[in-house]
C-alpha positions as CSV (number, residue, x, y, z in Angstrom):
1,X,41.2,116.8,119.9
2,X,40.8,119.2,122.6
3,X,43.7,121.9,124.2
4,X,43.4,119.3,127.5
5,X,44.0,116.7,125.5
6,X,46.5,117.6,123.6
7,X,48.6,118.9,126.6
8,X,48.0,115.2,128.1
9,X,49.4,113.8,125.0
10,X,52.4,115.9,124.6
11,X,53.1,115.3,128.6
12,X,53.2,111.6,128.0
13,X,56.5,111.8,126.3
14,X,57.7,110.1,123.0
15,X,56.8,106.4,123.0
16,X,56.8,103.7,120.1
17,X,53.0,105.1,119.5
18,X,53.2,108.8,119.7
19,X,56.2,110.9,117.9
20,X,56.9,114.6,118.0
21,X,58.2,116.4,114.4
22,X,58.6,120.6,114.1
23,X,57.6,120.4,110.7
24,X,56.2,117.8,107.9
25,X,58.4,116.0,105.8
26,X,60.0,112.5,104.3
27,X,61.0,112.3,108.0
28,X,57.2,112.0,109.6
29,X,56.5,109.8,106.3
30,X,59.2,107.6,107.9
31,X,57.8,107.3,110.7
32,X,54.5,106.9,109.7
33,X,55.9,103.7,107.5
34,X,57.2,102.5,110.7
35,X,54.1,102.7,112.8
36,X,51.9,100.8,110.5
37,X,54.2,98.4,110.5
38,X,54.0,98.2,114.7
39,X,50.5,98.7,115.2
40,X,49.9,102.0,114.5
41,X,50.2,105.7,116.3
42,X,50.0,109.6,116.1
43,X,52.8,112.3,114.8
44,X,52.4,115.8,116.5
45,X,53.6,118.5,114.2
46,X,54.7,121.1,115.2
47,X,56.1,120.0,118.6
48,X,60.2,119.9,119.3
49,X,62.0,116.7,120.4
50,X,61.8,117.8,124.3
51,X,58.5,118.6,124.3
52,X,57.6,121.9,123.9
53,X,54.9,123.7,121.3
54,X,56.0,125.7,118.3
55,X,53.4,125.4,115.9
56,X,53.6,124.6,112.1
57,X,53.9,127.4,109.8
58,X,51.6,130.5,110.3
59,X,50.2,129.9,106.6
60,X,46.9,127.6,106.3
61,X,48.4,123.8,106.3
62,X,47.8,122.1,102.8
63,X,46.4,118.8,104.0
64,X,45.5,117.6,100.9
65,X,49.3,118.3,99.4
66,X,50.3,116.4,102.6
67,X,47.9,113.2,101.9
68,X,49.4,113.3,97.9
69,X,52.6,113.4,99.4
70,X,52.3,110.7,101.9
71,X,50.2,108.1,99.2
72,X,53.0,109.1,96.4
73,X,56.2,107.6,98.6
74,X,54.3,104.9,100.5
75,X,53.6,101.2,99.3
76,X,51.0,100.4,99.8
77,X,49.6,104.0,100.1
78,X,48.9,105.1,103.3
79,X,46.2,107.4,104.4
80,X,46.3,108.8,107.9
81,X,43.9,111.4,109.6
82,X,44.5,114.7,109.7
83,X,43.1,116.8,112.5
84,X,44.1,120.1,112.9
85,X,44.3,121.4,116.2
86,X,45.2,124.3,118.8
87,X,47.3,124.5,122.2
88,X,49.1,127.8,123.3
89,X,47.7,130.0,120.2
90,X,50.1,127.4,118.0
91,X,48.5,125.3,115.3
92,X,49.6,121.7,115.6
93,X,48.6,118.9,113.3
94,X,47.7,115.4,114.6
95,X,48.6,112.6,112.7
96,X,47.3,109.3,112.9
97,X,47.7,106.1,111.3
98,X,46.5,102.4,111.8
99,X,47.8,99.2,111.9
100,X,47.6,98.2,108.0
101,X,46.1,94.9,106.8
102,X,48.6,94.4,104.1
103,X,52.9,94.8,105.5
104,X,55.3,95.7,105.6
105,X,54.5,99.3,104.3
106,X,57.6,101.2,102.7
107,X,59.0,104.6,101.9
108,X,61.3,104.5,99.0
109,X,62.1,101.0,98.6
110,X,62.6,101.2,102.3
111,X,60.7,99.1,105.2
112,X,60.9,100.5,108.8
113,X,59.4,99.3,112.2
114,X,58.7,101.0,115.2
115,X,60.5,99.9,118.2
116,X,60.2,102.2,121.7
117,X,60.6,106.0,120.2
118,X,62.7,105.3,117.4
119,X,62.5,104.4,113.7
120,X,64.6,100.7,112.5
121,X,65.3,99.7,109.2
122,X,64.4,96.3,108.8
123,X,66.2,93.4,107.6
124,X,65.3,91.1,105.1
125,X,64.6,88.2,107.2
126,X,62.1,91.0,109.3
127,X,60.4,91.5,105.9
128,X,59.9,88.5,104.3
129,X,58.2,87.3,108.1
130,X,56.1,90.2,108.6
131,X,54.9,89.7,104.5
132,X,54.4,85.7,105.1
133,X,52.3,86.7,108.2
134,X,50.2,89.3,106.5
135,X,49.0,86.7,104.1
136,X,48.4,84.1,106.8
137,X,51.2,81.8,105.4
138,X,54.7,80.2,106.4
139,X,57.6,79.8,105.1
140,X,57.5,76.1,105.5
141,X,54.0,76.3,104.0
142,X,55.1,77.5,100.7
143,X,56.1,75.1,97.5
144,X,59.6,74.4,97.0
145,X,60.7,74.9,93.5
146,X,63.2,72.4,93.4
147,X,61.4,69.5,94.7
148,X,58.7,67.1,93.5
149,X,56.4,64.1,95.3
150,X,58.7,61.6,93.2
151,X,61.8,62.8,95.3
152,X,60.2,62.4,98.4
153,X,61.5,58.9,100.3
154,X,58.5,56.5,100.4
155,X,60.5,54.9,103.3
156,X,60.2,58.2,105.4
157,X,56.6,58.7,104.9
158,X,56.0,55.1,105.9
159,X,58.3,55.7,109.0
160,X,55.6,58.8,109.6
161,X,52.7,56.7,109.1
162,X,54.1,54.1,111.8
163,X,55.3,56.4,114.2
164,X,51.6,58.5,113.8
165,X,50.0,54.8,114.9
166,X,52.2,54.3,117.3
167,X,51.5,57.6,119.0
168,X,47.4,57.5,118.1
169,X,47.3,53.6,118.7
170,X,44.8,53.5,116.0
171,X,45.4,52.6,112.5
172,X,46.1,54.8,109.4
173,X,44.2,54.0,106.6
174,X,45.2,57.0,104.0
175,X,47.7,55.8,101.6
176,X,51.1,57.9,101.7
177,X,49.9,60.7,99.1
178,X,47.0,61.3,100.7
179,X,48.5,61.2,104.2
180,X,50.8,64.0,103.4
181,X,48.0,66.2,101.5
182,X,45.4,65.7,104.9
183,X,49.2,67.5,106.8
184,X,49.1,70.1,103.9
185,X,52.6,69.0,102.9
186,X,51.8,68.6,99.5
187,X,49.2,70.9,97.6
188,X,47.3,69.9,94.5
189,X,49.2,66.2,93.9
190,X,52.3,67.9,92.0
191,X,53.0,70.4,94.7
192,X,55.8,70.5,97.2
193,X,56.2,72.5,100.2
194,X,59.2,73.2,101.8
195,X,58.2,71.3,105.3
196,X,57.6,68.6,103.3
197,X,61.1,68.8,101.9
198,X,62.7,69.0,105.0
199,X,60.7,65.8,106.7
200,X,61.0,63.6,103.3
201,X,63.6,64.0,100.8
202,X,65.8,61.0,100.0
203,X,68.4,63.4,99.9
204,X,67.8,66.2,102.6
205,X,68.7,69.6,102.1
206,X,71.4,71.5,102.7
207,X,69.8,73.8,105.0
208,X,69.0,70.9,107.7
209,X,72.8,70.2,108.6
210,X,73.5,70.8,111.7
211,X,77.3,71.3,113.7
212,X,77.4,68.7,116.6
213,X,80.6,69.3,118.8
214,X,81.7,67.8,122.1
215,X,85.3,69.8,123.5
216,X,87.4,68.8,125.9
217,X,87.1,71.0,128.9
218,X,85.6,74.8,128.8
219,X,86.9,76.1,125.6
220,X,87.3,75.3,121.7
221,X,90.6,74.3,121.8
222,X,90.0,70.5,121.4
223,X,87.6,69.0,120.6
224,X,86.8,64.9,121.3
225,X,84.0,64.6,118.6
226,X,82.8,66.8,115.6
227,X,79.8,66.0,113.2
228,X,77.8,67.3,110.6
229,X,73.8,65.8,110.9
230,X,72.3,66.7,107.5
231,X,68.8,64.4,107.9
232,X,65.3,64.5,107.5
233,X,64.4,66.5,110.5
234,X,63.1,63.8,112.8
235,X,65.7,61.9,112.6
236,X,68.5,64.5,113.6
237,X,66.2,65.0,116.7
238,X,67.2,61.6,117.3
239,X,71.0,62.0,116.0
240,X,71.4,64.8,118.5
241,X,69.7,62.9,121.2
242,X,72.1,60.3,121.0
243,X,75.0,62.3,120.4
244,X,73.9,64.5,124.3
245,X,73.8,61.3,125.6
246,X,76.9,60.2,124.6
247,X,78.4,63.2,125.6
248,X,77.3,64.4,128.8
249,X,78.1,62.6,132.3
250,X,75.6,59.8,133.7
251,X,76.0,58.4,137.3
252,X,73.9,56.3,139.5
253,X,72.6,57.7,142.5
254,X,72.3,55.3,145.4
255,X,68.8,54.4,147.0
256,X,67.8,52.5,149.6
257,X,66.1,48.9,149.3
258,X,63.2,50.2,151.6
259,X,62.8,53.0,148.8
260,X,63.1,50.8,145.7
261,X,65.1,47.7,144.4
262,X,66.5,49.6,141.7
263,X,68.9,52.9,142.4
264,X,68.2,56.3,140.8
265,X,70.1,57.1,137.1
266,X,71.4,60.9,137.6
267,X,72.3,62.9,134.4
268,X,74.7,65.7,134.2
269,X,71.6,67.2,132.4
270,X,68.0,66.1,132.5
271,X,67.4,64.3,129.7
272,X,63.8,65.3,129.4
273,X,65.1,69.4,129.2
274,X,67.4,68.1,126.6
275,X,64.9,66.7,124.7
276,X,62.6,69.9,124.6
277,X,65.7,72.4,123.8
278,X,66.4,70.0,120.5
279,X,63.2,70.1,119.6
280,X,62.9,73.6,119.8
281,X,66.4,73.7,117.8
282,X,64.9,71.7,115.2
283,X,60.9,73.0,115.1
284,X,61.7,76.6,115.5
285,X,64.9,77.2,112.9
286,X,64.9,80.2,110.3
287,X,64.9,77.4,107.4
288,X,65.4,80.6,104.9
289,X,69.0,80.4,106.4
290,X,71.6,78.2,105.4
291,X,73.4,78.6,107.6
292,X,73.7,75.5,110.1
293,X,72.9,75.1,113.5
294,X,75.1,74.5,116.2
295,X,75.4,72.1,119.1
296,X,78.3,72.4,121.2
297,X,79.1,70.6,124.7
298,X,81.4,71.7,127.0
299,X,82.5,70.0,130.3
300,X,80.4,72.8,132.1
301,X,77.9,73.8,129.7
302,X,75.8,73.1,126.8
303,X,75.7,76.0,123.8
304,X,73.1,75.8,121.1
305,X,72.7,78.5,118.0
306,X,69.9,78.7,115.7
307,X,69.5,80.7,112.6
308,X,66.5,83.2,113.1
309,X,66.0,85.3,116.1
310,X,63.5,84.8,118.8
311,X,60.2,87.1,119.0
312,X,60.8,90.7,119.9
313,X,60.1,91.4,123.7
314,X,60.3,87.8,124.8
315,X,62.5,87.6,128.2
316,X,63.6,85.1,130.6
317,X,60.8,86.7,132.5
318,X,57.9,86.3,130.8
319,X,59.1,82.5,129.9
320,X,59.3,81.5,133.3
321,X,55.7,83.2,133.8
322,X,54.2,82.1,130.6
323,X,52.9,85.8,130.0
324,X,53.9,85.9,125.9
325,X,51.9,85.1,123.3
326,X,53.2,81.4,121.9
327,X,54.8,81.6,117.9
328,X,55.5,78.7,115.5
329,X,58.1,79.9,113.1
330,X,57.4,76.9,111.0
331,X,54.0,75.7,112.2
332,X,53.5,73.2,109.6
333,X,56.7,71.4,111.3
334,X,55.2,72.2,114.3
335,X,52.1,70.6,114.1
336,X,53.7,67.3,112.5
337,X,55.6,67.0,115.8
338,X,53.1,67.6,117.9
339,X,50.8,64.5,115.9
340,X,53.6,62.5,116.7
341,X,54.3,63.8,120.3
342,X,57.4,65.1,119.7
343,X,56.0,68.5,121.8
344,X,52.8,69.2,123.9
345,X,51.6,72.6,123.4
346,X,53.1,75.1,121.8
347,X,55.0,77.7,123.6
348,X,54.9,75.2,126.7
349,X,58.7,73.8,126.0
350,X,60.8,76.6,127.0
351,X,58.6,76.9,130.2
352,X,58.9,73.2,130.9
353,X,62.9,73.1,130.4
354,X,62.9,75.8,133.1
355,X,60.9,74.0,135.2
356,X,62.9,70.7,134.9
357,X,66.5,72.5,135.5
358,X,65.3,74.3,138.4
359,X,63.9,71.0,139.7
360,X,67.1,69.8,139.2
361,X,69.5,72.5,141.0
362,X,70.4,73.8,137.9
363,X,70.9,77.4,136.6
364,X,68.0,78.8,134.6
365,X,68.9,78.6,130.8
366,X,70.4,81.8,129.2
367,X,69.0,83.3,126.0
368,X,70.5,85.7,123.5
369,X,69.8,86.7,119.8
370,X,72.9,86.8,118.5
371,X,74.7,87.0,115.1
372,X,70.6,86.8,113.5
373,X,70.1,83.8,115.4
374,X,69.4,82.4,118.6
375,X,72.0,81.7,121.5
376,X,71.1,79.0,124.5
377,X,73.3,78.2,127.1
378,X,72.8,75.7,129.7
379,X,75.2,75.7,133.0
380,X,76.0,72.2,134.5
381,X,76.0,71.7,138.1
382,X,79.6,71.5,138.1
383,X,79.8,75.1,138.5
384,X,77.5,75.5,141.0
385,X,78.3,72.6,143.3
386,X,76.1,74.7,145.9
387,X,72.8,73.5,144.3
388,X,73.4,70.1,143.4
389,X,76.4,68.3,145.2
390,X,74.3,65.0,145.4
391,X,73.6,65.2,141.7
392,X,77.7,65.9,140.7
393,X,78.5,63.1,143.5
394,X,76.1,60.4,141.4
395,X,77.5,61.2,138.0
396,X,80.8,61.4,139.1
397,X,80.2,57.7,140.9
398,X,78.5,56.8,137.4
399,X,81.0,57.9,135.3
400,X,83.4,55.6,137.2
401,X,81.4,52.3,137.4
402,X,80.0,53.0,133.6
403,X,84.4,53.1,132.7
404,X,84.8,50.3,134.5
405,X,82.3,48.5,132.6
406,X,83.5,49.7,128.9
407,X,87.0,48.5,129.8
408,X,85.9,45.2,130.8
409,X,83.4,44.7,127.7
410,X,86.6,46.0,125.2
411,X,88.8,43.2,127.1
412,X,86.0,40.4,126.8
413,X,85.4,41.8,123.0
414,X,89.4,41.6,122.3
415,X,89.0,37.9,124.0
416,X,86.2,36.6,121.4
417,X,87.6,38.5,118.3
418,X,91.6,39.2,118.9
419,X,92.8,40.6,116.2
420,X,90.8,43.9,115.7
421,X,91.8,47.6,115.3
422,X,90.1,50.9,116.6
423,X,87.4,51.3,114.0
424,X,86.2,48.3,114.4
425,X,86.5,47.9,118.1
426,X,84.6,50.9,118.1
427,X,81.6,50.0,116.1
428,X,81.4,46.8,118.1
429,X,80.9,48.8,121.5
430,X,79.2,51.5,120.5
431,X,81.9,54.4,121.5
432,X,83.6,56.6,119.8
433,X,87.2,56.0,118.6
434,X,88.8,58.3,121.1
435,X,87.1,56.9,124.0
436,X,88.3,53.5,123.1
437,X,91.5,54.4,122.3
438,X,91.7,55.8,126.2
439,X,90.3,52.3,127.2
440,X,92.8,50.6,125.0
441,X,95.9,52.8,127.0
442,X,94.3,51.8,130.3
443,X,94.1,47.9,129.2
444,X,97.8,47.9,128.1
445,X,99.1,50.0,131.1
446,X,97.7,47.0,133.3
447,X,99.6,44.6,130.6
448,X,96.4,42.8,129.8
449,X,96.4,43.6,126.1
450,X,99.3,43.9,123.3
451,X,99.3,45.5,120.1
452,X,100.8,43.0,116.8
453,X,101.6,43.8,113.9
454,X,102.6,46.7,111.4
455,X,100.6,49.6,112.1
456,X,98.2,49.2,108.7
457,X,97.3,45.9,109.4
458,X,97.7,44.9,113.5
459,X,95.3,44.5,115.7
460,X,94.6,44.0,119.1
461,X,95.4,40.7,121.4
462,X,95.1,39.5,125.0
463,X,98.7,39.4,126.7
């Protein structure tokens, strides 16, 4: 490297490729573990932290003790180029190391990972990713210990199979075994993986459950309904479907004849974002994690939490733009939903829930790591009746028309079976047991309805 060179580089400043050190030690080893662990970069010795040139000691440099040093505490060894150099009658030594095939590289037990112009320990979760990405594998891709084909639900792969023709319209002549095999969910006959686990067990594992609440108003105080999902993992995408659209507000927005016979269904939130965001709670989970994930609704917002955090460097920003480069945590998962077009492309469903809340006057989705996992937040309209007062105005017309109607169906249901209680009124309509029980108060305020009997064994009549 020439003097001009050299000056350029040290002018540059510190930068997640390119760090200064006065001297060599365990601390330039660090650092060298960390840039092969980020791509690679160069180490100037004998350079202080602000910049300026001091040279390493006068005494020849002992490269080859340096390269002994650096292969001894390094796993796998590293070997970086030397060169030794000039600038302002000082000797400095230019270190330089690659991105290595094999990661994460350590030093003493220890894996680091460059980040801007500092060194981070990395976590376990960091590790085990980086060391499944090295090796061109998945975590889903990997046999689970603890499961065989004989505990996977014959009724679940069939409900694949039909769901695969349904999408394809073509027929699926494989039979289930080989099905799952040509999906690389089971390996050599006997063989397990863990997406097959989570897609087919009879009994699904614990590390699918997942914490659907709906609270009254803006804060955790009370809460209306509160489930554990713990499913195969297409059918909690369905679960938590139903349970959104349950929960949220739906209203009819009025349209003229001229326009069409029919008038427009508004949702509180578009049911096709929705749809996308549970997907990509479900698809994109940290599955290493037991840790469940979370779905809670608010009158003004939906929250959602996911164990595992999202790619380094990805921003509201480049989603809206498209300019990342698309990741599948679990692309074995992945690819199953996309066969039975559960998603489109990958890396498009983010992009496509922005575009959908924006088309419908809605804030742009909010996105955090947080606690080792993933925090989304969606903002109703409500709070920002600037964008979308026609929107609020057709739930809110819904929401009255659509009460109107469950009171009258509980009354005709109390007319044809008098005699029932909550739980069962409840399964017969389809609501919960809190919304009928607020249908129930309304019916007897207007004396319609009366409750007989002892409170064990009463029911419901018409007055």
């Amino acid at each position: 490297m020439t003097p001009q060179a050299l000056k350029k580089l040290i002018a540059a400043g510190e930068s997640q490729t390119l760090e200064y050190k006065e001297s060599f030690g365990d601390a330039v080893i660090e650092t060298l573990v960390a840039m092969a662990n980020a791509g690679g970069g160069k180490i100037l010795i004998g350079v202080r932290d602000n910049g300026t040139v001091c040279g390493i000691a006068p005494n020849k440099p002992n490269v080859a003790s340096w390269i002994n040093d650096i292969k001894m505490k390094t796993s796998p060894a590293l070997f970086p180029d030397i060169e030794i150099t000039g600038i302002q009658r000082n000797t400095i030594a230019v270190f330089s190391i690659k991105d290595v095939p094999i990661k994460p590289a350590s030093t003493k037990g220890k894996c680091f990972i460059r980040r801007g112009s500092s060194n981070h320990l990395m976590s376990i979760q960091e590790i085990a990713d980086m060391y499944l990405k090295t090796y061109n594998l998945s975590w889903d891709s990997l046999i689970d210990p603890n499961t065989t084909p004989a505990d996977l639900s014959l009724k679940k792969v069939e409900r694949f199979r039909e769901l695969l023709e349904k999408q394809a319209s073509v027929t699926v002549p494989e039979d289930s075994f080989t099905l799952l095999k040509k999906f690389s969910l089971l390996k050599n006959d006997r063989e397990t993986t863990f997406a097959a686990s989570l897609l087919f067990s009879a009994k699904p594992p614990i590390n699918t459950a997942i914490h659907a609440v709906r609270f009254k108003g803006t804060t955790k105080d009370e809460s209306t309904e509160d489930i554990y999902i713990q499913e195969d993992l297409v059918a909690e995408t369905e679960l938590l479907m139903e349970f959104i659209h349950r929960s949220i507000r739906k209203g009819v927005r009025k349209v003229s004849a001229l326009k069409q016979l029919t008038h427009e269904t508004v949702w509180q939130y578009p049911p096709d974002a929705m749809r996308e965001l549970v997907v990509n709670l479900v698809i994109h989970r940290d599955y290493k994690n037991a840790s469940p994930s979370c779905l809670f609704i608010f009158d003004d917002r939906i929250e959602m939490w996911n164990p595992g955090e999202m790619p380094k460097g990805l921003s509201m920003a480049k989603l809206q733009s498209g300019d990342y480069e698309p990741s599948a945590r679990n692309p074995l998962l992945t690819r199953v939903f996309k066969e039975l077009g559960l998603i489109e492309n990958l890396g498009s469903g983010l992009q496509k829930v922005c575009r959908i809340l924006k088309g419908a006057g809605l804030p742009l989705p909010f996105i955090e790591s947080l606690s080792s996992g993933t925090r989304i937040v969606i903002r109703s309209a409500a709070g920002y009746p600037e964008r979308n007062e026609g929107v609020n105005e057709g739930v809110n017309e819904g929401v009255n028309e659509g009460v109107n109607e469950g009171v009258k169906s509980l009354l005709e249901l109390i007319m044809k079976k008098p005699g029932q209680r909550v739980p069962a009124l409840a399964r017969e309509i389809g609501v919960t047991p809190k919304t009928l029980e607020r249908w129930l108060s309304r019916l007897k305020a207007e004396n319609k309805i009366i409750y007989k009997g002892s409170s064990k064994t009463g029911g419901y009549y018409v007055a």
